[in-house]
C-alpha positions as CSV (number, residue, x, y, z in Angstrom):
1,X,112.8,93.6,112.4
2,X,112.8,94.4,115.8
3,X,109.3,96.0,115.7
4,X,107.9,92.8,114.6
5,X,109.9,90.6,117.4
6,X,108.4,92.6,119.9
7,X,104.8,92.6,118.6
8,X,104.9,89.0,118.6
9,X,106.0,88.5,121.7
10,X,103.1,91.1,122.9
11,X,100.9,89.0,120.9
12,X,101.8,86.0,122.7
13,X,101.5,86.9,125.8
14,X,97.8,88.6,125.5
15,X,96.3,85.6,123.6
16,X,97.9,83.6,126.2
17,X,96.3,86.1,129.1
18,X,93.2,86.0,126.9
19,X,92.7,82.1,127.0
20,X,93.0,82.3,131.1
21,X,90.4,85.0,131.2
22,X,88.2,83.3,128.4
23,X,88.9,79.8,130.8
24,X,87.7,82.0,134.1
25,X,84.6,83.7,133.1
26,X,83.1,81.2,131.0
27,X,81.7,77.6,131.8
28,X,83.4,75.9,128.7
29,X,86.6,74.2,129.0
30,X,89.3,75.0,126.8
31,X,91.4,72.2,125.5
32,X,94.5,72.3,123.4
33,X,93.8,70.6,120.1
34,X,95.3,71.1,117.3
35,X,92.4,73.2,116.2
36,X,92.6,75.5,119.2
37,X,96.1,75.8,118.1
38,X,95.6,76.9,115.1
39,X,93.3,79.3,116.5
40,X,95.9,80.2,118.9
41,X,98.3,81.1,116.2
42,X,95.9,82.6,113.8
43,X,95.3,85.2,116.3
44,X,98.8,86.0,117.3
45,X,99.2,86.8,113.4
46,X,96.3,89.1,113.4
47,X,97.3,91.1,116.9
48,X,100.9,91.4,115.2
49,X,99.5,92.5,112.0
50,X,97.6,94.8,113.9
51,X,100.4,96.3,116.1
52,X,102.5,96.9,112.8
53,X,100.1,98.8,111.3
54,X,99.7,101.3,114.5
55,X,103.6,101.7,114.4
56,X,103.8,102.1,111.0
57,X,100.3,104.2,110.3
58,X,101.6,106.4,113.8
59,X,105.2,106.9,112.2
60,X,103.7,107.6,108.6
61,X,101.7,110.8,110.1
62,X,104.6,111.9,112.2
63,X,106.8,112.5,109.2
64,X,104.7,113.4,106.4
65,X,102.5,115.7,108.2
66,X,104.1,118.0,111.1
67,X,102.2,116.4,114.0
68,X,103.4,115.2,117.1
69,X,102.3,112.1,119.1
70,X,99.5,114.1,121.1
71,X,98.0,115.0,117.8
72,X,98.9,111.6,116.0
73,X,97.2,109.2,118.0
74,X,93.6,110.5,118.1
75,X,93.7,110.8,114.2
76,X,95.2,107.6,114.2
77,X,92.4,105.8,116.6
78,X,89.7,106.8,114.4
79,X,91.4,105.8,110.5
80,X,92.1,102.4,112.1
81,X,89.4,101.7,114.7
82,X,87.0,100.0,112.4
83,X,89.5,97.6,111.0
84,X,90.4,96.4,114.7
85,X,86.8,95.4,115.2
86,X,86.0,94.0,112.3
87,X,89.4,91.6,112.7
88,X,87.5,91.3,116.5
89,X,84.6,90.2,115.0
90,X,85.6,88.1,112.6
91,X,87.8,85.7,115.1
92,X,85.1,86.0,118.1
93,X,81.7,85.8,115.4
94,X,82.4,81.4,114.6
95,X,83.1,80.7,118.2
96,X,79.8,82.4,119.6
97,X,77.4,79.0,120.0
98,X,73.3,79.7,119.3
């Protein structure tokens, strides 16, 4: 429970950092509408998906296999490295204009 509380509030604040940067570096304005909200949402769901499944993948190879962090996280990196940017993709991909 408490895992998920604090990857949502993460999530929050880096999609809400992420709109400011997006805002800075590019000439299109960003307005709230409702479909920019749901945008908004959508991707906190998918950054606390994704922050779950690093806890959980990370604590899975602690226990069942004798390796400590050090040894974890690179092995961890690479199982779940193209899942991240594919989920990058995917969200970034419909908003790039031709």
């Amino acid at each position: 429970m408490l895992k998920g509380l604090i990857a949502s509030a993460i999530s929050v604040v880096g999609v809400i950092y992420a709109h400011f940067i997006w805002d800075i570096v590019t000439p299109v304005n960003c307005y709230m509408t409702g479909t920019f909200l749901i945008g908004f949402i959508a991707l906190i769901g998918i950054n606390s998906k994704n922050s779950l499944l690093i806890i959980d993948f990370a604590k899975q190879l602690i226990q069942e296999k004798p390796l400590d962090v050090d040894r974890a996280n690179p092995r961890l990196t690479d199982t779940l490295e193209a899942l991240f940017f594919l989920c990058i993709f995917i969200y970034i991909r419909p908003n790039l204009r031709r």
